[in-house]
C-alpha positions, 0 to 999 in steps of 0.5 A: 131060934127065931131072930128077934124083930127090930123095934119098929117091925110091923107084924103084920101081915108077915112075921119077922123072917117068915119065910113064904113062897110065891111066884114072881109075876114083874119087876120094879123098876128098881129091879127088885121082883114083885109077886102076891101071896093072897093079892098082897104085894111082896117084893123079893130084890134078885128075883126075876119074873116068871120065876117061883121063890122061896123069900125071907120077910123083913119089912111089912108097909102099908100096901106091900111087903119086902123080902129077901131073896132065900131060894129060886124054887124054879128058875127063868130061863132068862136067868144067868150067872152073874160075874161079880162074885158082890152081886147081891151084896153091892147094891151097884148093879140091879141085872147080873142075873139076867140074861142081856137080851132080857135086860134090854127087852125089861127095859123096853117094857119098862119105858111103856109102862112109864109111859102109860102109868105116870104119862097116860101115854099107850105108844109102841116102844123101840127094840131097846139099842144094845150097848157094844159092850155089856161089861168093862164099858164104865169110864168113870167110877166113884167109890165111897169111903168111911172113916176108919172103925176098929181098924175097918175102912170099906172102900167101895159102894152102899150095900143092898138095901142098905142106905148107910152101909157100904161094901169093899169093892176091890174090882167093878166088872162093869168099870173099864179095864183102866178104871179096874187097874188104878182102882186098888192104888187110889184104895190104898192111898185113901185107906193110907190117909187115915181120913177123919170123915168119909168121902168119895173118890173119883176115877175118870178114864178119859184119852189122858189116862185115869184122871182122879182130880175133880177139877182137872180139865179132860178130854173124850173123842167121840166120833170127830168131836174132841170134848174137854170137860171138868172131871168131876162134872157130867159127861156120858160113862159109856163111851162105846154107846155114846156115839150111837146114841148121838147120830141117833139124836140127830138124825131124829132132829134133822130136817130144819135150818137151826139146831137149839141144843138146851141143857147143852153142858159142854157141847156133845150134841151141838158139836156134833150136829154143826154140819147138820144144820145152818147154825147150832145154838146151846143153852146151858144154865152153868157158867162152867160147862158153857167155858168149856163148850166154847172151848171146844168149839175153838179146838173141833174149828167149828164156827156156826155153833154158839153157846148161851147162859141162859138162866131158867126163867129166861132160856129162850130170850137169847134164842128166839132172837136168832132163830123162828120155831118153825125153822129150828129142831130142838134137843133136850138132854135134862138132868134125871128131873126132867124140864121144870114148868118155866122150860116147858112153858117157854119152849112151847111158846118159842115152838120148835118143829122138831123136838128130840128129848133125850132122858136118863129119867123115863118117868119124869120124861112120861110126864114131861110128854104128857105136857108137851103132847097137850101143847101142840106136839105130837109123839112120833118115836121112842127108842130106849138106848141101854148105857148102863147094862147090868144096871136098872137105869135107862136112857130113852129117847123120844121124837115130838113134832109140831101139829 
């Protein structure tokens, strides 16, 4: 028996749950395969390129249709099995069934073709850097919960393709062994509370244990740096790559006196720098994080580094006053939107002749270059760095200098 549609389906040019079948030329990057069926755009989520499927209709769009993966007519011989028994189901994980060398080769695809559609940048990509551990490297992890309905309260993560619906998460394959030992306590404790609204919960494995206070102050040895951080607040969840990812940064930013570490948070690239350059300068807009960056200065005995609160129409006023652009590098780590038009533009006319700009957001990096490529700077490297295996997300790394 035909289902019936919902009150909103388009009918055309498919009908509701009309199976088709068609061959996979590409992946989204939001992981989910794309082919055509007569030039119109189908996307099938769990099915990989170079493969042929059998794919059940559910949402006709403007320009392109969305399915649901029903059979793999002919597999990829990149395609894996995946070790999360959710796989497909939990919307957490986008890659379980690729293999890893595919992973990281998609992705180092995927930032070229960022780079060229949004940036209109054609530059060679960098082999993606392998992360040491592909699972178990997850050190903080922050399930969902709802309130309690007819005796069920899922505690886990949204559902594929879903935007409201969570699925039971009882162990994350990709979530540290620790993170997976406490998991099923902090479940029950929650589910126990008979809590009237829904939430989130946190578990941060840092050097003191698991760590379920937002507001706990906790630390994280990278290399010789000890950092204290805020638990809830931001700090990398891959500690086996992050040192990598660090020496890199730096490495690529060496070659002057002075080091400006903008979006610095609680210090990581500027600590870790200081013996790199004369004096290490980190401008953070968050009152929190520069307490804390401080801190760990004091607590690593480092002294040639200071750290500013810098509001984002004025970041540079305290730094140009210290250091000459020509003598300084710069590395910028902004969050997942990228630099706003006011940072761009004091960082052209503070001009630093270095510029390593780190980003877990490679579209709104291609479009930052962009910018920063027209304004004297001239693109040297990128090099995709994989903190987040099995997922679609993508750290890259990208070398400017001065013209």
């Amino acid at each position: 028996m035909q289902e019936k549609a919902p009150k909103n389906f388009v009918p055309t040019p498919f009908e509701y749950h009309q199976i088709v079948e068609l061959e996979i030329d590409d992946l989204t990057n939001l992981g989910s395969g794309v082919g055509r069926i007569d030039g119109w755009v189908v996307m099938v989520p769990y099915a990989l390129g170079g493969e042929r499927v059998k794919a059940r209709i559910y949402r006709n769009h403007k320009n392109y249709s969305e399915a649901d993966l029903v059979e793999v007519v002919r597999p990829s011989p990149d395609r894996v099995e995946p070790q999360c028994s959710l796989f497909g189901v939990c919307g957490g994980c986008q890659y379980q069934h690729l293999s890893y060398a595919g992973q990281l080769e998609w992705k180092r695809k995927q930032v070229a073709d960022l780079m060229k559609r949004i940036g209109g940048i054609d530059f060679e990509v960098s082999p993606t850097h392998p992360s040491p551990k592909q699972y178990g490297y997850r050190s903080k992890l922050t399930p969902h919960y709802e309130r309690p309905r007819n005796g069920n309260m899922p505690v886990g993560f949204i559902m594929q393709g879903r935007r409201n619906t969570l699925v039971d998460v009882e162990q994350c394959p990709i979530a540290s062994q620790a993170i997976n030992k406490a998991l099923p306590d902090a479940r029950a404790r929650i589910k126990n509370s008979n809590p009237r609204r829904g939430g989130t919960l946190l578990l941060r494995d840092c050097m003191e244990g698991v760590c379920q206070d937002n507001n706990a102050i906790q630390t994280e040895r990278v290399g010789d740096i000890a950092y204290q951080f805020c638990a809830g607040e931001f700090f990398q969840n891959n500690p086996f790559i992050l040192p990598e990812l660090i020496d890199y940064a730096i490495s690529e930013a060496q070659g002057t006196k002075y080091l400006v570490d903008a979006y610095c948070g609680v210090g990581v690239f500027a600590l870790a720098s200081a013996k790199k350059f004369e004096k290490v300068a980190g401008v953070e807009i968050s009152s929190k994080a520069i307490v804390c960056a401080n801190a760990n200065a004091k607590i690593n005995n480092i002294d040639n580094c200071e750290f500013l609160i810098g509001k984002a129409e004025t970041i540079f006023a305290d730094v140009s006053k210290k250091f000459e652009g020509e003598n300084t590098s710069m590395i910028i780590d902004p969050p997942r939107a990228g630099c706003d038009t006011k940072f761009l533009e004091q960082l052209i006319e503070f001009s630093p002749k270095k510029l390593v700009y780190v980003s877990c957001g490679p579209d709104t990096q291609a479009r930052d270059l962009a910018f920063l490529t027209t304004h004297g700077y001239k693109l040297l490297k990128l090099q995709p760095f994989d903190l987040f295996p099995q997922t679609r997300h993508i750290e890259n790394v990208a070398t400017l200098e001065k013209i």
